[in-house]
TORROTI-735425 format. One line per field, with one value per residue (C-alpha): residue in three letters; x, y, z. Coordinates in steps of 0.1 Angstrom, whole numbers. Example, Ala and Ser with C-alpha at 12.3 -4.5 7.8 and 13.67 -1.06 7.14 Angstrom:
// residues 2
fimi: (Ala_Ser);
east: (123_137);
north: (-45_-11);
up: (78_71);
//
This chain:
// residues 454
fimi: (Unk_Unk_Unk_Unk_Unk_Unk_Unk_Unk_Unk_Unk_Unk_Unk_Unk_Unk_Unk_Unk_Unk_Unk_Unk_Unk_Unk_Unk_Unk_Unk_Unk_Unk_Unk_Unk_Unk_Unk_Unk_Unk_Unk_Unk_Unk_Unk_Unk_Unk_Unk_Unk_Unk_Unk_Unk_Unk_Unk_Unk_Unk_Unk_Unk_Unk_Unk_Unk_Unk_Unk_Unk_Unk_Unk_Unk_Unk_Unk_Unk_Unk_Unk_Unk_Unk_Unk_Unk_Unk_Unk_Unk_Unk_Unk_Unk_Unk_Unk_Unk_Unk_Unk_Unk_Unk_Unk_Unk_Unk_Unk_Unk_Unk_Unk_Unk_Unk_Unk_Unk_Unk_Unk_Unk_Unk_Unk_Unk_Unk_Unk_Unk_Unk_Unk_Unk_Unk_Unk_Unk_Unk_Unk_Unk_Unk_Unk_Unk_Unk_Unk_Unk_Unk_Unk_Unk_Unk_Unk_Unk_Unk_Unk_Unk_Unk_Unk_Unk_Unk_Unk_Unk_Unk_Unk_Unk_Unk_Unk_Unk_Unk_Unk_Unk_Unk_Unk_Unk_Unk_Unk_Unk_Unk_Unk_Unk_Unk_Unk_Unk_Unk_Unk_Unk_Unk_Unk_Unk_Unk_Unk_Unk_Unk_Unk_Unk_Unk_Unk_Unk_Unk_Unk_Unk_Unk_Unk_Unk_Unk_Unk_Unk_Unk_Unk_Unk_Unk_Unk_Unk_Unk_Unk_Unk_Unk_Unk_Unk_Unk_Unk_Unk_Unk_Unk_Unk_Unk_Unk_Unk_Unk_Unk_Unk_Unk_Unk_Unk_Unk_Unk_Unk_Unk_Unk_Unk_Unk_Unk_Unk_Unk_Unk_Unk_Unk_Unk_Unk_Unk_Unk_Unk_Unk_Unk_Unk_Unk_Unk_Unk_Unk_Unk_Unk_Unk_Unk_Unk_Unk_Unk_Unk_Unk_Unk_Unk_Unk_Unk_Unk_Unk_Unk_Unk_Unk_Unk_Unk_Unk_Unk_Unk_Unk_Unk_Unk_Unk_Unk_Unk_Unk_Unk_Unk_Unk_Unk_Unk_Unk_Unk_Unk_Unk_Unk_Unk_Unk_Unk_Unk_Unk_Unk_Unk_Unk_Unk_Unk_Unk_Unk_Unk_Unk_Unk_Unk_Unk_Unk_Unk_Unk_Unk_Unk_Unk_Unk_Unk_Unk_Unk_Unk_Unk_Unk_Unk_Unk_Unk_Unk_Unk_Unk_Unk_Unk_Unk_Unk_Unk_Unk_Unk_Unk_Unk_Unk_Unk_Unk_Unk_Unk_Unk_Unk_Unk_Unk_Unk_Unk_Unk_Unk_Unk_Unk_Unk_Unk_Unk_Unk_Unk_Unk_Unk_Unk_Unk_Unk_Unk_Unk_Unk_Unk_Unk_Unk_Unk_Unk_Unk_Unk_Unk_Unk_Unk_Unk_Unk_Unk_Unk_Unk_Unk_Unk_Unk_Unk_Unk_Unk_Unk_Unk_Unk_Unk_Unk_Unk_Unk_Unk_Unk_Unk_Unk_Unk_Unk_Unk_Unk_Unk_Unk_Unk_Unk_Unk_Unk_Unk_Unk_Unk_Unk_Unk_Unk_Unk_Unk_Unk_Unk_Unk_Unk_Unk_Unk_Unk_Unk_Unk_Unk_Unk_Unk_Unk_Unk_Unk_Unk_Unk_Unk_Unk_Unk_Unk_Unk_Unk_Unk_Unk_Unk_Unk_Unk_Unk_Unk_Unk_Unk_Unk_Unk_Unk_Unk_Unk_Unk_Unk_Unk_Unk_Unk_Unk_Unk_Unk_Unk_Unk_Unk_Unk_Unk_Unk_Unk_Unk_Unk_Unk_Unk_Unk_Unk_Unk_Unk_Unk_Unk_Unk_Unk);
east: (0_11_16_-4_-30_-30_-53_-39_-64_-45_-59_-52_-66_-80_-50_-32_7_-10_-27_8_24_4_-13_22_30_-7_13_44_19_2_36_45_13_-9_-45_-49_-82_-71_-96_-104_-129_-162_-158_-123_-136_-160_-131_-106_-106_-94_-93_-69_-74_-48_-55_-62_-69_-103_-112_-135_-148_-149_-160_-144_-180_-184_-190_-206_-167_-177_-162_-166_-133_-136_-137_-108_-108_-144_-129_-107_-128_-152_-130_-117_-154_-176_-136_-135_-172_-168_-138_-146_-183_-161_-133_-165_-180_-150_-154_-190_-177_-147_-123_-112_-88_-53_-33_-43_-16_-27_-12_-7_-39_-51_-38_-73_-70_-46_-69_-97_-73_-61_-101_-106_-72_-54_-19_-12_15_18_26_48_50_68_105_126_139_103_93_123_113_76_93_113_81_57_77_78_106_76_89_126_110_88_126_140_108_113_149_160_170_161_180_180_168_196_191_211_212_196_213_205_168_155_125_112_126_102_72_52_20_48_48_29_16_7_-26_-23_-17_-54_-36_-8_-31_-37_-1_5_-19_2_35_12_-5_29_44_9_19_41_57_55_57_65_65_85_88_128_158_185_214_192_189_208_217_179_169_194_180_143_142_122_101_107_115_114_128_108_108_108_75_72_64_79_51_27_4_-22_-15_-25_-56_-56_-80_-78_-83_-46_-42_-31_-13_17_34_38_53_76_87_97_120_156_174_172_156_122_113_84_61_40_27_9_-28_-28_-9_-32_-5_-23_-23_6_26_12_21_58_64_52_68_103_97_91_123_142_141_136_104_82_54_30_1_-25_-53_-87_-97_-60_-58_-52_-80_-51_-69_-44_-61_-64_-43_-13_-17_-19_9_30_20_29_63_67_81_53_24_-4_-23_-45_-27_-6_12_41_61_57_70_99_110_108_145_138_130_158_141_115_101_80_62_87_62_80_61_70_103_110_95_124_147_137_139_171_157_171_150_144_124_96_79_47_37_38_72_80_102_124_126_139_166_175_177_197_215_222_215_225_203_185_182_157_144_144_108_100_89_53_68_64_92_98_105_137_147_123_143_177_175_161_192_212_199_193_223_244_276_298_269_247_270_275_237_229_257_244_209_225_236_204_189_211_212_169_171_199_175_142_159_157_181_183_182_141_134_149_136_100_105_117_83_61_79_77_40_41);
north: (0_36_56_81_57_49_63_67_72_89_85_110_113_149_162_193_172_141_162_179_156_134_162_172_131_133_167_146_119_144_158_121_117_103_112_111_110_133_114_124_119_133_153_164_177_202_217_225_263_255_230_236_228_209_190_159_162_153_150_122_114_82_82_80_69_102_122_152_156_144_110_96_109_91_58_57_23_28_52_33_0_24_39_7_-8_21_35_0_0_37_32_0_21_53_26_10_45_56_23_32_68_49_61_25_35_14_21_30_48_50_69_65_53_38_1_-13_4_-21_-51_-35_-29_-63_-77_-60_-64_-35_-28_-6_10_26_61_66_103_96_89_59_55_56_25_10_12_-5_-28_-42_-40_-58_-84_-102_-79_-59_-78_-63_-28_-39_-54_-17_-3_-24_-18_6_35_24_11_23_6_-1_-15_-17_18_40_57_44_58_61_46_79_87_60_72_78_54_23_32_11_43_59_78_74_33_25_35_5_-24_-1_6_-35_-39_-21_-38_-68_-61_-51_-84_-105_-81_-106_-73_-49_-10_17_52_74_108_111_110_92_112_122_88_65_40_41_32_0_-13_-13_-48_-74_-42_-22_10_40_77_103_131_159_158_200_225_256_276_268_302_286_255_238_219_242_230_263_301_320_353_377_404_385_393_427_423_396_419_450_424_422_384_354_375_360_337_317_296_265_237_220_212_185_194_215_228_234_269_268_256_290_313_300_306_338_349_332_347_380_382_368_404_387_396_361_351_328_306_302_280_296_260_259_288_262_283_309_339_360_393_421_445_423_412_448_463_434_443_480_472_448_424_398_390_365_342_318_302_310_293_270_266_306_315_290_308_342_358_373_340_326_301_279_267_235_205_183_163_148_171_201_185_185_221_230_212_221_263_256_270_260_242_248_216_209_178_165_130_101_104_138_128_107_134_161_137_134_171_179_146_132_163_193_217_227_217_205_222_205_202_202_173_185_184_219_238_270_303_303_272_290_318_300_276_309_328_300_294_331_345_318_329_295_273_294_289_254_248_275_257_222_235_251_217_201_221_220_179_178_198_177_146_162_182_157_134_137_106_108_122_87_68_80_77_42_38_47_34_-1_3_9);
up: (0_-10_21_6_8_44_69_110_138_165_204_228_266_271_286_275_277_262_232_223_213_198_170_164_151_129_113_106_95_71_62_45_26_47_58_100_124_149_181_221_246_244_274_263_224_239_258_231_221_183_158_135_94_82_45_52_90_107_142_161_196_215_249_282_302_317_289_312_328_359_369_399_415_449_426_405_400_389_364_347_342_327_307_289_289_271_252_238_228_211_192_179_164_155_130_118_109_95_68_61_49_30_56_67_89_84_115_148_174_208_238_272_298_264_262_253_220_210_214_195_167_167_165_135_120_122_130_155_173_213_211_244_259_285_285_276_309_320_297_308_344_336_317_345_373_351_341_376_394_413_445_441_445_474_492_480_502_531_537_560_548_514_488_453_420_393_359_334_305_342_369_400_412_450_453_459_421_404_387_423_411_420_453_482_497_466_464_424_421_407_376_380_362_334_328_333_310_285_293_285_254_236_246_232_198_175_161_192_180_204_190_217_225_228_205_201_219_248_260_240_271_282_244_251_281_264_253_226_216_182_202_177_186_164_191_202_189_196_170_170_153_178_175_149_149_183_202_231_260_276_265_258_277_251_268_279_247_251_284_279_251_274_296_290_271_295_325_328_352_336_360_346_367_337_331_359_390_414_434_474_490_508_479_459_488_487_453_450_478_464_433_445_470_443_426_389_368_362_341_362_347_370_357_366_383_397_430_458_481_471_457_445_452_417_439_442_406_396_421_406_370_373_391_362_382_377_354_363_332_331_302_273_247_267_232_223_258_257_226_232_242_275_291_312_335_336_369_361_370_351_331_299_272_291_299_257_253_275_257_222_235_253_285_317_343_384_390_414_407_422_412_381_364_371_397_373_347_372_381_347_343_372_374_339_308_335_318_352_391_413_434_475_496_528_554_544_504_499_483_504_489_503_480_452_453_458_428_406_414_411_370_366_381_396_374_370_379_356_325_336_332_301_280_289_278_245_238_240_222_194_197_199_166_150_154_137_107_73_79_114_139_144_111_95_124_110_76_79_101_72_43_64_60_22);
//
């Protein structure tokens, strides 16, 4: 079959990290002939501000069980069986739609909390591939747990103090370091069968695919230690022209440009916690405080359903907008904000999409995970790339805004340390776009992808 003949359907969860990544894959998809069915939960469709028009690009629905956005959340277990009950049931309408309407969809790729996808594919015949958007060393990590070492991470957890986890292609992780969900005492670990259950349904595959979101010389030993799986780098899935060409589940501010452009090169603090993390009141007090004593003007985003009982009253917002030290949006393009010259930090959440955005801009990193693989990937920034640090919590595992404020000065204006980490992030930046330029290490990796399923 003639690539230009295939049709991808592309799953993403409703989430904004989840979402990036995988519509910028259906525009590399589109870019090498093919036509892609760009899909999302019910709930999640009715949320995103714009669709953009790409030839050959058109957006479905399947459903998550609670198409009304309102789960259950005191039943996560609930959730998830729902999810892969009434999701398998949807999908499996939505490809047969798509043949009534001579759209026989070809190839599905499905992304992560979506293993089910797989077997639906594989009743009706159709190849399919898991697109991963978290890191290699993440995979790695679920690789090992579900395939009967779960009780050497239990033995880690009993010893005293605890040991740390070391596989082969990894730096040795705490078992505070693991994506948090592993953990006995984990609030999040009704999502552990469903990540099992993808382990599992890639090794029932005769041919398993992984798609990842990485490149080659970011984690070359991690790619190694991923075994009997066809493990293929086409990242950093990121576009750089973001303005118009992104499925935004939340309304932009507009008048951060102008601001950001009245800020000196590499002075701006910006502040992102992601569409997921709900950071608690306390949490918001320290970091404002930190960022205010640490003299540097900072762009915060604030989701409108994210203020941690924190109301941040119009006064300060305004006293801190006329000093110009500090601007306060509900959202704003990540990628657009990355790029633009007067930012010279980025305080973040560490999940992997925003982890490649930094990357990809070359904009160095204060850390402060809260949960999933975060954890891991602000190791890996401090630890193993050295394009940022991470930033130390509390015994209530709150960062206080004398470590806000140390770690900001310390990547803002830290002099040696400062160069140590702004060179390390130069270098990244120029590696991530080595690998997606034509003839880069993803760019071939992708190509080779597609013209395997000519």
């Amino acid at each position: 079959m003639n690539i230009n003949n295939h049709h991808f359907l592309l799953m993403s969860c409703a989430y904004q990290g989840h979402i990036n990544p995988t519509f910028q894959l259906a525009k590399c998809l589109i870019h090498g002939g093919a036509c892609v069915t760009f899909a999302t939960t019910v709930c999640g469709h009715k949320q995103i501000k714009t669709f953009p028009s790409l030839e050959n690009l058109s957006y479905a629905t399947f459903s998550d069980g609670f198409d009304d956005g309102n789960p259950p959340i005191n039943d996560p277990q609930h959730i998830m069986s729902e999810f892969k009950r009434v999701g398998s049931q949807t999908l499996n309408n939505l490809i047969n739609n798509l043949s009534n309407e001579n759209r026989r969809v070809t190839f599905l790729v499905y992304t992560i909390l979506l293993p089910w996808a797989a077997d639906v594919a594989r009743d009706l015949n159709i190849p399919s591939a898991f697109l991963c958007i978290q890191s290699t060393a993440a995979l790695a990590i679920y690789q090992n747990y579900f395939n009967g070492h779960d009780s050497m991470y239990d033995d880690v957890y009993k010893n005293s103090p605890p040991s740390s986890i070391e596989l082969k292609g990894l730096p040795p992780f705490a078992l505070t370091e693991l994506p948090s969900f592993l953990l006995p005492t984990s609030p999040h670990n009704s999502v552990i069968p469903t990540f099992q259950e993808h382990i599992q349904t890639l090794e029932k595959d005769p041919n398993p695919c992984v798609l990842i979101n990485t490149f080659d010389a970011l984690e070359k030993e991690a790619i190694q230690a991923v075994v009997n799986i066809n493990l293929i780098p086409i990242g950093p899935l990121v576009d750089l022209v973001p303005s118009a060409s992104l499925c935004d589940l939340f309304e932009s501010s507009k008048d951060y440009h102008h601001w950001l452009n009245s800020k000196p090169k590499n002075s701006v603090v910006y502040v992102s916690f992601g569409s997921l993390v709900a950071l608690q009141r306390k949490e918001m007090e320290e970091i404002l405080h930190g960022l205010v004593e640490s003299g540097c003007p900072f762009l915060w985003v604030i989701r409108s359903s994210e203020n941690g009982g924190l109301e941040i009253e119009d006064t300060m917002k305004n006293k801190l907008k006329e000093e110009g030290q500090g601007l306060i949006v509900p959202w704003c393009s990540q990628v657009e904000v990355l790029c633009h010259d007067s930012v010279g930090c980025f305080v973040t959440h560490c999940g992997w999409n925003s982890t490649m955005e930094s990357i990809v801009a070359g904009v160095p990193v204060v850390g402060c995970p809260h949960f999933s693989d975060q954890i891991m990937n602000a190791k890996m920034v401090e630890e193993v790339w050295g394009t940022g640090v991470k930033a130390k919590v509390n015994e209530e595992g709150v960062v206080e805004r004398d470590e806000i404020k140390r770690c900001v000065e310390m990547v803002i204006g830290g002099e040696e340390k400062r160069e140590e980490i702004r060179k390390n992030a130069e270098k990244w930046k120029s590696l991530a776009a080595q690998a997606v330029k034509e003839g880069g290490s993803s760019h071939r990796h992708l190509k080779v992808f597609m013209e395997s399923l000519r």
